[in-house]
C-alpha positions in Angstrom: 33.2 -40.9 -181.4 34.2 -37.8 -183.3 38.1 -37.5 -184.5 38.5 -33.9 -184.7 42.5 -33.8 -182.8 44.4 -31.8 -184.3 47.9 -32.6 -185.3 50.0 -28.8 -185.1 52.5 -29.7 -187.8 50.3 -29.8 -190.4 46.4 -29.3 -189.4 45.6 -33.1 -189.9 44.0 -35.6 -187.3 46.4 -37.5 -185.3 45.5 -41.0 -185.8 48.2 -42.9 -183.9 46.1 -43.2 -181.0 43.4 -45.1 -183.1 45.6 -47.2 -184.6 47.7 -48.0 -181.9 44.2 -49.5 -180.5 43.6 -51.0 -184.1 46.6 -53.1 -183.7 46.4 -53.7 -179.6 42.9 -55.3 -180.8 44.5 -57.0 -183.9 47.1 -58.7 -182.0 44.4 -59.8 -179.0 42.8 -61.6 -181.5 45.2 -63.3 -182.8 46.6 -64.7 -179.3 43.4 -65.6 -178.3 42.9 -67.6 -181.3 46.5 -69.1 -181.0 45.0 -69.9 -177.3 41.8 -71.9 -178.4 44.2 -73.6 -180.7 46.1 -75.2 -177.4 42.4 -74.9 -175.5 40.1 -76.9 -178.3 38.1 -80.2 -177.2 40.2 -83.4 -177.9 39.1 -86.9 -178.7 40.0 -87.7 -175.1 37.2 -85.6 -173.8 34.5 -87.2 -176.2 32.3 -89.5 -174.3 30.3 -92.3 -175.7 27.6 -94.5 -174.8 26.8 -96.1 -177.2 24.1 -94.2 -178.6 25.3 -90.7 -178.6 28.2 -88.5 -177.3 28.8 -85.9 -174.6 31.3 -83.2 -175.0 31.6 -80.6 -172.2 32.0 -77.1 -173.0 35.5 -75.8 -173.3 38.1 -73.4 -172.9 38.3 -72.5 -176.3 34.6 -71.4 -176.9 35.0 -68.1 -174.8 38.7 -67.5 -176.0 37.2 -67.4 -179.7 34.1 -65.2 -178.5 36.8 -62.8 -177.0 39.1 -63.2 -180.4 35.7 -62.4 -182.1 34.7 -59.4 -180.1 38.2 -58.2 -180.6 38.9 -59.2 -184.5 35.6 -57.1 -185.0 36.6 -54.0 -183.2 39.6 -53.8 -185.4 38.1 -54.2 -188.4 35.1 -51.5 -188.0 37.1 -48.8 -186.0 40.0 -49.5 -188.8 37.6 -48.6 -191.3 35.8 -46.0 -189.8 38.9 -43.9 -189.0 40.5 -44.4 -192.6 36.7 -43.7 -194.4 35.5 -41.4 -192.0 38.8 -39.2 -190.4 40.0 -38.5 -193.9 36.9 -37.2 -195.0 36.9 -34.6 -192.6 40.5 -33.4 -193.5 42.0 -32.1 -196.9 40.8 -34.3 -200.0 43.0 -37.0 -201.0 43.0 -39.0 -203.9 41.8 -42.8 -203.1 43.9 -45.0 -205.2 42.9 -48.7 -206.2 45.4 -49.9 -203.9 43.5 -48.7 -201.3 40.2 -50.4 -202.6 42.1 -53.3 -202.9 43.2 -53.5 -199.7 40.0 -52.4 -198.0 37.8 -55.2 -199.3 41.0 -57.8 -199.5 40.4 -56.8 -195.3 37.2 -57.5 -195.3 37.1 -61.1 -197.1 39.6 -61.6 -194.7 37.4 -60.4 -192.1 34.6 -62.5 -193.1 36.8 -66.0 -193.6 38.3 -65.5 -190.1 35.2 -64.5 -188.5 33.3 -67.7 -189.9 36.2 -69.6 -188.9 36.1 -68.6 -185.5 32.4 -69.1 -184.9 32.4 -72.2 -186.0 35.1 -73.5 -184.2 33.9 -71.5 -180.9 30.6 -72.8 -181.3 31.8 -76.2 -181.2 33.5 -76.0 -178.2 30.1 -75.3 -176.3 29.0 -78.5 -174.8 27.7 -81.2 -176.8 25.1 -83.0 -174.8 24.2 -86.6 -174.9 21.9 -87.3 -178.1 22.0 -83.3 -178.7 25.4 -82.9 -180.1 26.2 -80.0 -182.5 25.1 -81.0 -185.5 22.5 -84.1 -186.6 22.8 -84.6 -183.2 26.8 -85.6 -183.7 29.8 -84.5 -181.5 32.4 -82.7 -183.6 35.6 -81.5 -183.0 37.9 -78.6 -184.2 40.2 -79.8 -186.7 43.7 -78.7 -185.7 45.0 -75.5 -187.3 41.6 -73.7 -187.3 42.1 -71.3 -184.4 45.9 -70.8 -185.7 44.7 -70.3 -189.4 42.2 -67.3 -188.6 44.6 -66.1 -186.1 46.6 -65.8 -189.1 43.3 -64.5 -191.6 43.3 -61.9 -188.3 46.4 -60.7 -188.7 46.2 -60.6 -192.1 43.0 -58.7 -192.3 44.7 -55.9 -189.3 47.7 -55.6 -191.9 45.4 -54.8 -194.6 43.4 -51.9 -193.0 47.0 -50.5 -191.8 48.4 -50.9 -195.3 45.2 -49.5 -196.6 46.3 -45.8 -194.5 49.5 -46.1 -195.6 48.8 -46.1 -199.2 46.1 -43.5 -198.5 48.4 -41.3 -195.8 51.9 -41.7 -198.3 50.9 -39.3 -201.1 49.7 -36.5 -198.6 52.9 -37.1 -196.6 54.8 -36.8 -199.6 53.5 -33.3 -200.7 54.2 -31.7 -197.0 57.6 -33.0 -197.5 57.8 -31.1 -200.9 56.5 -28.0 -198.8 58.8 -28.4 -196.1 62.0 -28.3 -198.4 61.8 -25.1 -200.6 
């Protein structure tokens, strides 16, 4: 997907659109993550027999696949817009603030992500002498979903921040240009 809109005022790309989308998928993930929180497996639906455990697939496992799917198309369209739209446009100095925040995103990004999976993947079913791991039924401590919710929200305010800092000085000098 190319970025070559035009903005009139002052010959740059118009990136609202982009992150207008940045932050629709930014916020998905976060509900849908606050949604396997109240979704998740609960000791009530382990069963026993005595020998092993059944737990049947939940809610929650394709609320966190969506909140993954959606976490992760924020995070690479957010960088590929700021890294790749402002190449294309009139130099700008990148400041350390901006590196900062870029790779503070994406530990973020990789914490939430991990989070996620992990506590998707245990909401698949557990069959009887199967289970998810050493052939043990698990279940999603509470505040997992709700914690990379957060880690997603976090990570979207990052990458936003992240343009800011890069957009402000460039913003500044047209204001400089538009008042003499």
């Amino acid at each position: 997907m190319e970025v070559q809109e035009q903005n009139s005022q002052n010959g740059r790309p118009n990136f609202s659109l982009f992150f207008m989308f940045i932050v629709l998928f930014g916020l998905a993930a976060f509900v849908l993550c606050l949604s396997s929180e109240f979704q998740k497996a609960k000791g009530k639906d382990l069963k026993w027999d005595g020998e092993s455990c059944y737990l049947p697939e939940n809610h929650a496992f394709g609320l966190g696949i969506a909140a993954l799917v959606c976490v992760s198309v924020a995070q690479i369209v957010g960088n590929i817009v700021l890294c790749r739209g402002f190449s294309k446009t009139k130099k700008t100095e990148t400041t350390p603030f901006c590196v900062v925040l870029l790779l503070f995103s994406w530990v973020n990004y990789a914490v939430a992500v991990t989070l996620i999976s992990v506590g998707a993947s245990m909401n698949r079913e557990q069959r009887y002498g199967k289970g998810w791991l050493n052939r043990e039924c698990y279940l999603v401590k509470d505040g997992v979903f709700a914690a990379s919710g957060v880690l997603c929200v976090t990570t979207l305010a990052a990458i936003l921040g992240a343009f800011a800092s890069k957009v402000k000085p460039s913003l500044q000098a047209a204001n400089k240009m538009c008042s003499t």
